[in-house]
Residue, then its C-alpha position, 0 to 999 in steps of 0.5 A: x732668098x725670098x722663095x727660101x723663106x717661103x718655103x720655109x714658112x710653108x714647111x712650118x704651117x704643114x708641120x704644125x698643121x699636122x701637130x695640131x690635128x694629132x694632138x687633137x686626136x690624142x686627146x679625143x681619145x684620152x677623153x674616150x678612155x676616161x669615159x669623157x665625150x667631145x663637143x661634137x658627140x655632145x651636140x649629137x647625143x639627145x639630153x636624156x633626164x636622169x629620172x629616165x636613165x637607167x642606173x649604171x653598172x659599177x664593176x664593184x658596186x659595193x665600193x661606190x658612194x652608199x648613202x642608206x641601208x636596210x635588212x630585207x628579212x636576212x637580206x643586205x640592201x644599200x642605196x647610194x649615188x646615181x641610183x646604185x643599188x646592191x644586196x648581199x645574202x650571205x652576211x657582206x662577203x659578196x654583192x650584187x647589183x641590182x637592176x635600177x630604172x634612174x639615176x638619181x642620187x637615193x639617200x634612204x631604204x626600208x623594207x616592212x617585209x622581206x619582200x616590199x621595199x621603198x627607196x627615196x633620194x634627189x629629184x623627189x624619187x620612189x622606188x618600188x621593190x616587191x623582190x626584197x631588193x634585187x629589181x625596181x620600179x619608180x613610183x613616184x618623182x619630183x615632176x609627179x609630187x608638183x602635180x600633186x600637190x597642185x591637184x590637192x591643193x590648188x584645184x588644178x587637173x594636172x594629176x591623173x591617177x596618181x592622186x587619191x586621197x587616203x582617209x585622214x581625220x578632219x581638221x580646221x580651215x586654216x586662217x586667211x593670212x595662213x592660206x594665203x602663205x601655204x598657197x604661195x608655198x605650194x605655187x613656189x614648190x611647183x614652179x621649181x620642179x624636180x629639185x627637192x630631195x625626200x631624205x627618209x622613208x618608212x613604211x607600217x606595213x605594206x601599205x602604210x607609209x610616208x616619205x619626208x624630205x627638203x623644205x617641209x615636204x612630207x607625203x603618205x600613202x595607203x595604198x603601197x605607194x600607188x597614190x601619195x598625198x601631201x600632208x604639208x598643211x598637217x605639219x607644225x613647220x612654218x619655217x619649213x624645216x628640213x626633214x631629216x627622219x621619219x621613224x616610229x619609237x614605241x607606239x609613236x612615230x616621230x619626224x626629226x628636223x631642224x633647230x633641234x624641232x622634232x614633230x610627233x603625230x596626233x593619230x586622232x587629228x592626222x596632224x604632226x605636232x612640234x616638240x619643244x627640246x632643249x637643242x637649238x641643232x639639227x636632229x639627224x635621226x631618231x631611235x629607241x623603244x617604248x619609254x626610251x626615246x633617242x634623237x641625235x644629231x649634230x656635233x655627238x648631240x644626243x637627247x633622250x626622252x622617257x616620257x613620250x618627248x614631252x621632257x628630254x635629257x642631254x646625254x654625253x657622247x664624247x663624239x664631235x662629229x655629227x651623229x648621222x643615223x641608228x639602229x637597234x639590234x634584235x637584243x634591243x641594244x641601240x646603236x648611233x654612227x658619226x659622220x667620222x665612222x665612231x660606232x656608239x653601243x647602248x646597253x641601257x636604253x639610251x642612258x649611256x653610250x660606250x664607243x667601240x674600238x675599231x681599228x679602222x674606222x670608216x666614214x659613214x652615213x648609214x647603219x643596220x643591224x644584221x643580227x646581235x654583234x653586228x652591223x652593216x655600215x654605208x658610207x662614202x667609201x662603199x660597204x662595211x660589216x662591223x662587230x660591235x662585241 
């Protein structure tokens, strides 16, 4: 009876053994066919940072998460998550992904030229194009701006030429307490790395360009990006703002932010201003042209300024959902998007908006203008051409 028993048992432990072990493989393998690696792969396979991996290829780029879009002279280019980067040169009937040295999440585009490019997102990424947006360079990061900004503030020999400073006008020392607090700003920025995303970026020409982003951080190039240098001592933004937007309205150019602050730069001092505005919100962006300034933002608010931005009027939109970017077409209609895919058209310069009736409106984060009637929308859900007639 007992060696029944026994063998019994015996049977059972083999039996669950064997259970066990299956059941392990089975699921190593689904891991595998998900894309997923177990403990002992993991352990194996060396961190690689992804401000050094390259970007993935995605089957259908054009319907991964896409945060900014730019016109590239006649060309489509779209920047999203992981770095995804993809270009179409017959009007979005097709796609093409373009080659990408990192991975990190970009979040704006702009093209001065047909050919010269800037991209921007998390991790303090640059990247560089001079093929209208089909390859890329990294031009600068996180890791690089700390070193920056150590060098150019805090006297230390951590930069190496990446680091020359551009001809700015003079300004005053600032005060002792001042200084005192830009240094522990600095000294804090530094400590915490590569961790701080530039939100916008826009370039003159092909050698004149600033990048803005998380906390204040603001930097300038003249030289296509070969050196930047910061300007966090040249901005009215002692709370450290957020910087959302950089764009030139007019002959002025003009960094939007939050508690409805928006900066305009002084070119005889080098220095950004703050705007006082009526709006206690964020200012996602900004557009327009000259005598007809428009920030927009939060909750459908839009303000409009035909005086330069020294006075602002509210104007209604009917929209509730945050207005997250604009553009104007070549027959100078201006154009806003919500965060919920309503597309907002402007015939009178910003006076009046009318929403158009699209039938299935998609999510978006990002609009250009491809020529008079449409506009090329970026979203969480991939591309989208839209008429706007």
């Amino acid at each position: 009876m007992k060696f029944r028993i026994l063998l019994i048992a015996l049977i059972t432990v083999v039996i669950l053994s064997s259970s066990l072990a299956f059941a392990a493989k089975f699921w190593d393998g689904f891991g595998a066919l998900m894309g997923q690696k177990n403990d002992k792969v993991a352990v194996e396979t060396p961190y690689q940072d992804i401000l050094d991996t390259p970007a993935p290829r995605s089957r259908f780029p054009a319907k991964a998460v896409l945060n900014g879009v730019a016109m590239a002279g006649s060309r489509i280019v779209v920047v999203g998550q992981l770095s995804q980067i993809v270009y179409s040169d017959d009007g979005g009937k097709s796609w093409t992904q373009a080659g990408v040295p990192v991975s990190s999440d970009l979040l704006a585009v702009h093209f001065p030229t047909p050919q010269q490019g800037w991209a921007v997102g998390h991790d303090g990424i640059v990247l560089h194009s001079t093929d209208g947006g089909a390859n890329w360079i990294k031009q600068f990061d996180g890791r690089a701006a700390a070193q920056v900004m150590e060098s150019h503030y805090m006297g230390a020999k951590t930069c190496t030429g990446c680091h020359v400073a551009p001809d700015l006008p003079k300004i005053g020392k600032p005060e002792k307490y001042e200084a005192v607090g830009l240094m522990e700003e600095i000294k804090k920025f530094t400590d915490q790395g590569a961790d701080k995303p530039f939100l916008d970026v826009w370039f003159a020409d092909e050698n004149t360009g600033y990048i803005v982003g998380a906390f204040s951080l603001i930097f300038r190039t003249n030289n296509g990006g070969k050196s930047w240098v910061p300007l966090y001592d040249r901005i009215d933004n002692p709370k450290r703002y957020h910087l959302y937007a950089v764009r030139p309205v007019g002959k002025d150019l003009f960094i939007t932010a939050e508690q409805g602050v928006i900066f305009k730069l002084d070119e005889k001092s080098g220095r950004f201003n703050a705007i006082k505005t009526p709006y206690n919100g964020t200012f996602f962006g900004i557009t327009g042209k000259q005598g007809a300034v428009v920030a927009f933002g939060m909750r459908g608010n839009v303000f409009r300024s035909s005086d330069d931005g020294a006075s602002w009027d509210k104007i209604e939109t009917g929209v509730p959902a945050g207005l997250v970017s604009g553009t104007i077409t070549t027959d100078g209609q201006f154009v806003l998007v919500s965060q919920g895919g309503r597309v907002l058209v402007s015939s009178d310069s910003g006076s009046s908006f009318k929403q158009v009736l699209i039938e299935r409106p998609m999510p978006a984060s990002g609009v250009t203008s491809v020529d008079t009637t449409t506009i090329a929308l970026a979203g969480p859900l991939g591309m989208k051409i839209q008429s706007i007639k």
